[in-house]
Each structure stands twice: as structure tokens, then as C-alpha cells.
N, C-alpha and C positions, 0 to 999 in steps of 0.2 A: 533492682536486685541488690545493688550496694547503696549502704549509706552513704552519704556524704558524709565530709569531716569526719569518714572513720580514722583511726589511729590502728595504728601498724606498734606492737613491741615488742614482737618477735622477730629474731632474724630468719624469716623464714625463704628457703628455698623452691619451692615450688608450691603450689597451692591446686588442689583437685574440687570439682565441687560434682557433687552426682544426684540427679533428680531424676524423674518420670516423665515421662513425653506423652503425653495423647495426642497431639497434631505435631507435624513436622514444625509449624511455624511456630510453634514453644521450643523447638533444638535451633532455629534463627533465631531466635531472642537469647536464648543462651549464647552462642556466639555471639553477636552483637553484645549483649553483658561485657562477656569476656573481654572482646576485644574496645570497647569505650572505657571500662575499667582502665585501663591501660598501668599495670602494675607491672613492678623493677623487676617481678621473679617471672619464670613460666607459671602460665595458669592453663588446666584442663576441665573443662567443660563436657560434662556427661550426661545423656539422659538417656534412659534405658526402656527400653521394650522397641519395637517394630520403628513406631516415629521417632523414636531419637537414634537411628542408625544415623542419621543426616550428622548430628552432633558430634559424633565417634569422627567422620570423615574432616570436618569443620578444624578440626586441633590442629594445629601446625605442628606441634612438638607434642611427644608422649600420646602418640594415637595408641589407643590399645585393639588392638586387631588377636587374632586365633591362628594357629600355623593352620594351611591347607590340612584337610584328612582329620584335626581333632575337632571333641565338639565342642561348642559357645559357653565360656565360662560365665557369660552375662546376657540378658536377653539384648536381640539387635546387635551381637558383636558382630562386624566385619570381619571376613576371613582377608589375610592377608593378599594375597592373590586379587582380590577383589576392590582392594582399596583404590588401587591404580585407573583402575574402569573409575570408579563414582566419583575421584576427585578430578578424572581428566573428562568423561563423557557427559556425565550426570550433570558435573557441576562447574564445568571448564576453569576447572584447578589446573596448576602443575601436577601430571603423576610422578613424576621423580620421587624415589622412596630410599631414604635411608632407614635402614635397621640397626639394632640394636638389645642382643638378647641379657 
């Protein structure tokens, strides 16, 4: 997913990248991406529809989650409410959740 010997000449502060999921284990490879990349900034990894809910939960920083009661601004978004379950049950995360609107 990354080149090697890329070159960075932006001073860039966070970095998103957003794809499509057909199997959950393409939103594991994205994570894994992410986190072997191992870059200075935050990075978010996204991949949308139903399989890449996994993806959404996987972000350590800048999860994008839906408040409870509105509808999904992206296919597969997590309601906030719900993060908590997937990263603690699902996926034996920490659920501790800081926000930030």
C-alpha cells in the first residue's frame, strides 16, 4: 500500500486515506497498512460500506462515528454509542472513548 523510499515535502499534519471494503480482512490490511507504515502524523484509515465498519472501529485517533438518533453520513458508519461494544466485545479493544466535536 506504501511505497517504499517515499518522500514526505509536505509538512503535513494528519493524513486520511478512504477506500471500499468487500471483505472485512481488506479493513485488516488497512489497519495493518496503517499501523506498519508507522508515520510522524496521525493517520486514518477508512474503508466504507458494511466490511469496512471493522476499519472505522480499528483508528485509534479521529474515529469518525454518527451521534446516536442521526442518520450515517457514510456507508458502515458507527454510531457512537456503539463504538464502545465493537472495540471492547468484538474486538477486545479498550472501550474508553474520548470525544471531541
Amino acid at each position: 500500500m506504501f511505497a517504499s523510499g517515499c518522500e514526505w515535502s509536505l509538512a503535513w499534519t494528519a493524513l486520511q486515506v478512504v477506500l471500499t471494503a468487500f471483505t472485512e480482512a481488506e479493513s485488516l490490511d488497512v489497519a495493518e497498512a496503517q499501523r506498519s507504515a508507522n508515520l510522524p502524523i496521525p493517520t486514518v484509515g477508512i474503508c466504507l460500506g458494511e466490511a469496512g465498519r471493522l476499519s472505522r472501529v480499528l483508528n485509534r485517533k479521529f474515529t469518525p462515528v454518527r451521534l446516536d438518533g442521526l442518520p450515517a453520513a457514510a456507508p458502515g458508519q458507527v454510531r457512537m454509542g456503539g463504538l464502545g461494544w465493537w472495540r471492547g466485545t468484538r474486538r477486545g479493544m479498550d472501550g474508553a472513548l474520548r470525544t471531541y466535536l
